[in-house]
C-alpha positions in Angstrom: 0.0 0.0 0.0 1.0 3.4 -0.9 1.2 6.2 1.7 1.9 9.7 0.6 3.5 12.0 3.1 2.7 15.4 1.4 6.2 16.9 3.1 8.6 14.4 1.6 9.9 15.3 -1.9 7.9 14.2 -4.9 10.7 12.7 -6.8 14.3 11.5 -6.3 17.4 10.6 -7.8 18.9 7.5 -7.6 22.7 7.7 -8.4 23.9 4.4 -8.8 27.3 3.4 -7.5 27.5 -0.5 -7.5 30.0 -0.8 -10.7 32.3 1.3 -9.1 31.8 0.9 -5.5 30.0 -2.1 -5.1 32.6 -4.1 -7.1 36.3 -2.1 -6.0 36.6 -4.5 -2.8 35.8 -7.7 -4.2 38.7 -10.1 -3.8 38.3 -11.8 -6.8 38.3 -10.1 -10.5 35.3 -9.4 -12.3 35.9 -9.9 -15.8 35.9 -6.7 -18.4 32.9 -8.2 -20.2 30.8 -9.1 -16.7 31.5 -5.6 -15.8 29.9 -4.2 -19.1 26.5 -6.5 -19.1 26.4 -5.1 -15.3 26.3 -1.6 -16.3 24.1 -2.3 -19.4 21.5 -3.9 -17.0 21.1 -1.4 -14.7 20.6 1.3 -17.0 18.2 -1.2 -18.9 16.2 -1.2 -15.2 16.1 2.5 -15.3 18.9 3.7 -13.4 19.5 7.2 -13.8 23.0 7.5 -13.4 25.2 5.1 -13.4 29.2 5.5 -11.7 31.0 3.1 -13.9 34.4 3.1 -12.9 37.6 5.1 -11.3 41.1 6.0 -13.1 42.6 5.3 -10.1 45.9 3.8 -10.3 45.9 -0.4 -10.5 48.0 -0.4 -7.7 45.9 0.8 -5.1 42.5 -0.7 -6.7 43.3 -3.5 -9.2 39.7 -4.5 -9.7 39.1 -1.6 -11.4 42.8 -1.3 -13.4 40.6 -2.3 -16.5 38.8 1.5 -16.3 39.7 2.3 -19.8 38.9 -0.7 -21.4 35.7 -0.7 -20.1 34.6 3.0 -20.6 35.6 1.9 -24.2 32.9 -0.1 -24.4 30.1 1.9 -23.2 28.0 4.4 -25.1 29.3 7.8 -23.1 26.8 10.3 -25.0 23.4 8.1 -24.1 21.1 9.8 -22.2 22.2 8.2 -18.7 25.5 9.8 -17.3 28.3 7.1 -16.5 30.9 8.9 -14.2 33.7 7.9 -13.5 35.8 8.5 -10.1 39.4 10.4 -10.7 41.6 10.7 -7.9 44.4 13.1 -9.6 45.0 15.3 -12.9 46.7 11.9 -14.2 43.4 10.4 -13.9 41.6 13.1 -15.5 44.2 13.0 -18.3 42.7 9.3 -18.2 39.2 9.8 -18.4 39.4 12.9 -20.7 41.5 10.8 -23.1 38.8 8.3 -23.0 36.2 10.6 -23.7 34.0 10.8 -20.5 31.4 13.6 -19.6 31.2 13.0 -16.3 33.6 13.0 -13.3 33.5 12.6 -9.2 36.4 13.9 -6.6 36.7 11.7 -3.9 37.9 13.6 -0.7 38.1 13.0 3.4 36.5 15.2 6.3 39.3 13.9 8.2 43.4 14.1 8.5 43.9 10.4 8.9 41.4 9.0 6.2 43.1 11.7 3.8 46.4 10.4 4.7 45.5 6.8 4.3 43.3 6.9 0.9 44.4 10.2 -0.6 48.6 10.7 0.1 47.6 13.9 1.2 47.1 15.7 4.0 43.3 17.4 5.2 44.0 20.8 3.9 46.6 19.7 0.8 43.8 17.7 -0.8 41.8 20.7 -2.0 44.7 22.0 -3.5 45.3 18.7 -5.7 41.7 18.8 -6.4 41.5 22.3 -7.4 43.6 21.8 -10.8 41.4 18.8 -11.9 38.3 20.4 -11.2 39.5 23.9 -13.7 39.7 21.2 -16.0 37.3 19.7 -16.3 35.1 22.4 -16.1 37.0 23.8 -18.8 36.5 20.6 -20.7 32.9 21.1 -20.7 33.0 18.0 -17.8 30.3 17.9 -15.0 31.9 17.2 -11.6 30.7 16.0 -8.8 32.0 15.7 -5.2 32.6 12.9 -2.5 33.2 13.4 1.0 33.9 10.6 3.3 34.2 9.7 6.6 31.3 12.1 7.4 30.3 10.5 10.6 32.8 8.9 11.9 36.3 7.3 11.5 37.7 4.3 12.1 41.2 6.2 13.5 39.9 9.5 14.7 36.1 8.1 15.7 33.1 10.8 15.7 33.7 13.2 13.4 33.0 17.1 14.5 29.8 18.6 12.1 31.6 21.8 11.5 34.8 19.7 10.1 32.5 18.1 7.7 30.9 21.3 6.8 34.1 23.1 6.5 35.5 20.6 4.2 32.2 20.1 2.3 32.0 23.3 1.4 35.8 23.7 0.2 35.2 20.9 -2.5 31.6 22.9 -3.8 33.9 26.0 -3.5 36.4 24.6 -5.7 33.5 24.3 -8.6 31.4 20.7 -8.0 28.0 20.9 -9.1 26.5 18.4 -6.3 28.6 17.5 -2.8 27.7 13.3 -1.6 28.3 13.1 2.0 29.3 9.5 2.6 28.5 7.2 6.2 31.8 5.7 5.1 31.9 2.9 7.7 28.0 3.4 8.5 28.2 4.5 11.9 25.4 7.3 11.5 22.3 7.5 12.8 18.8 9.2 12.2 19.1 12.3 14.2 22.9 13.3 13.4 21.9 12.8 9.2 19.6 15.4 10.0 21.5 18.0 12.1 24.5 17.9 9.4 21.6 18.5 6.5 20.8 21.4 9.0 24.5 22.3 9.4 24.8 22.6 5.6 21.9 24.4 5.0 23.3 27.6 7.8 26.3 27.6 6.2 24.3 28.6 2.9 24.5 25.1 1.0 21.0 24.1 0.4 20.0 20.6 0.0 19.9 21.1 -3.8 23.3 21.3 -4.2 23.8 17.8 -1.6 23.5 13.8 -2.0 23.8 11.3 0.7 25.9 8.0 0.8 25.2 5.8 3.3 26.8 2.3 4.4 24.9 -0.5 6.1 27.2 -1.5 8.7 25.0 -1.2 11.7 21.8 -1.7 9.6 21.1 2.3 9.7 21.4 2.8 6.0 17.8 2.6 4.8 16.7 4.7 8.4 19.0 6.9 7.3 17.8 7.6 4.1 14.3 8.2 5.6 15.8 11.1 7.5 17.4 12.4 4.7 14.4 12.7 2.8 11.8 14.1 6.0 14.9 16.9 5.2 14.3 17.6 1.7 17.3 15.4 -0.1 16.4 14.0 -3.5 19.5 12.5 -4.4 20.7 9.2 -3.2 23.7 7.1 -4.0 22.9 3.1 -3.5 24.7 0.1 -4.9 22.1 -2.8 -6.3 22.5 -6.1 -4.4 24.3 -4.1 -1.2 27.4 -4.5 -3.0 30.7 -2.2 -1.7 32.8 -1.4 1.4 35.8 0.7 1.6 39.4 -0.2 0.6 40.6 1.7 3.3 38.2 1.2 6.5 38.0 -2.2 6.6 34.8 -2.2 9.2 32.9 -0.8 6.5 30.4 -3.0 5.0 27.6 -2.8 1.5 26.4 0.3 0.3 22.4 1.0 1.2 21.0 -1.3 -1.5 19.1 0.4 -4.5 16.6 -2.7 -4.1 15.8 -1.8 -0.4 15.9 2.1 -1.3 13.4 1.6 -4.1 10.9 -0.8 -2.1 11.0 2.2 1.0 10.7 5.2 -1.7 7.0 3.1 -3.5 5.7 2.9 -0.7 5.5 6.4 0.1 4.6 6.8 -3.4 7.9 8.9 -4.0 9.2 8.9 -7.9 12.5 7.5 -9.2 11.6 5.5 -12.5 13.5 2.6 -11.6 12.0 -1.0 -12.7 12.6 -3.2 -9.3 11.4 -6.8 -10.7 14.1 -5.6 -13.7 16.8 -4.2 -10.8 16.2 -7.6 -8.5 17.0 -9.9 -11.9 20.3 -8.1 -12.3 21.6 -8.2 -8.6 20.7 -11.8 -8.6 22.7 -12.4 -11.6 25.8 -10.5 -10.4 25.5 -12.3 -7.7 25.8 -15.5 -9.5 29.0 -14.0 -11.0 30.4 -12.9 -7.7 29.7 -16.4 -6.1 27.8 -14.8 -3.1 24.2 -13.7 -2.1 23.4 -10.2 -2.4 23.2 -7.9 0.6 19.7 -6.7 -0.2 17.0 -7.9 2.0 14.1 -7.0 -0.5 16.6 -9.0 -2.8 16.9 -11.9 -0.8 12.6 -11.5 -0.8 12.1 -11.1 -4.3 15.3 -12.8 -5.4 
């Protein structure tokens, strides 16, 4: 049954993130061909953006060190967007060589966490940003903005609001057209989604220019998600099946799942165009490729 709550946004935007983030911590190789019929599925089940892949280097993330080969193979100027994560100017070069429209920045509210995944230090990653944004604005390039660890952190643990805000608003000052705030290792709750939405919002960055990225760990995700959207966020990043972690905080478990996401958002009769008996299909058959059941409880119903 279909309850609409008149004060909850109308529509929303699912930004899927499973072929990037759902797939970079998997031990064992997806092949380049597994990768593309993953892609082409979830598009084909209405996705409407779809983050494809990262030029980061193959050292520090080998599952994705095929990047080019697969943005080779997809169709870049179709009417859904297929980002792709760059970490540096060399990976810009990267994905500008291969021809992609859209771009992310991933950076860290905190010292260690920009230490650890970046090489970089809390303040000196806005500087290495800052050429690779000009860029690609330049280039005619949308870009948006990751920032992680925006609860808490594994090394430093509860993150300070006004850090987050501070460094959120340095990445949208550098030129990003939307900001994600990511519950890297999941540790957030209902009330403190809320108060950083607020936080935002007095600082003068309204919830138009903001997406949310929530992990699972502690089963908070999908909660989580609810809050954000009593507080006026209409985009959402989500990973089909539950798929992803985090290379670098190794407590962090699945992405919210887009099946779970969707099954919440029709039954409060909120718009997102995606097909869920057509999304279900295609996390069941990836995870047949991955050898594992899929995170998603409405999955693991439907499935």
């Amino acid at each position: 049954m279909i309850v609409r709550d008149a004060e909850l946004p109308k529509q929303v935007t699912i930004y899927e993130v499973g072929p990037r983030d759902g797939l970079q911590n998997e031990s064992v190789i997806v092949p380049l061909e597994v990768k593309a019929e993953f892609i082409d599925r979830l598009v084909a089940a209405g996705l409407p953006i779809v983050e494809a892949t990262s030029f980061v280097h193959p050292k520090w993330v080998p599952q994705l060190a095929d990047a080019a080969e697969l943005v080779a193979r997809l169709q870049l100027d179709g009417p859904v967007p297929l980002p792709v994560l760059v970490p540096n100017e060399r990976g810009l070069d990267r994905a500008l060589e291969a021809g992609c429209t859209h771009i992310a920045i991933f950076g860290s509210a905190t010292e260690t966490f920009a230490q650890k995944n970046l090489n970089s230090t809390l303040d000196d990653q806005f500087a290495m940003f800052g050429p690779v944004v000009v860029r690609a604005r330049e280039a005619g390039l949308d870009v948006r903005a990751y920032v992680s660890m925006c609860f808490g952190d594994p090394w430093e643990g509860d993150v300070p609001i006004d850090q987050v805000v501070t460094a959120g608003k340095r990445l949208l000052d550098l030129g990003a057209s939307q900001l994600s705030l990511g519950d890297t290792i999941g540790v957030g709750t209902a009330a403190q989604v809320g108060a950083l939405i607020d936080a935002f919002g007095e600082s003068g960055v309204g919830v138009q220019s903001l997406a949310m990225h929530f992990h699972d760990t502690y089963g908070q995700a999908l909660a989580n998600a609810y809050a954000a959207l009593c507080h006026g966020i209409t985009t959402f990043d989500a990973s089909a099946g539950g798929l992803g972690g985090c290379p670098y905080a190794e407590s962090a478990t699945g992405n919210l799942a887009t099946e779970d996401l969707v099954w919440m958002l029709n039954g409060l009769g909120i718009e997102h165009g995606v097909d869920l008996e057509a999304l279900v299909a295609t996390s069941v058959w990836m995870g047949q490729q991955l050898g594992k059941e899929p995170a998603s409880a409405v999955v693991r119903a439907l499935g």
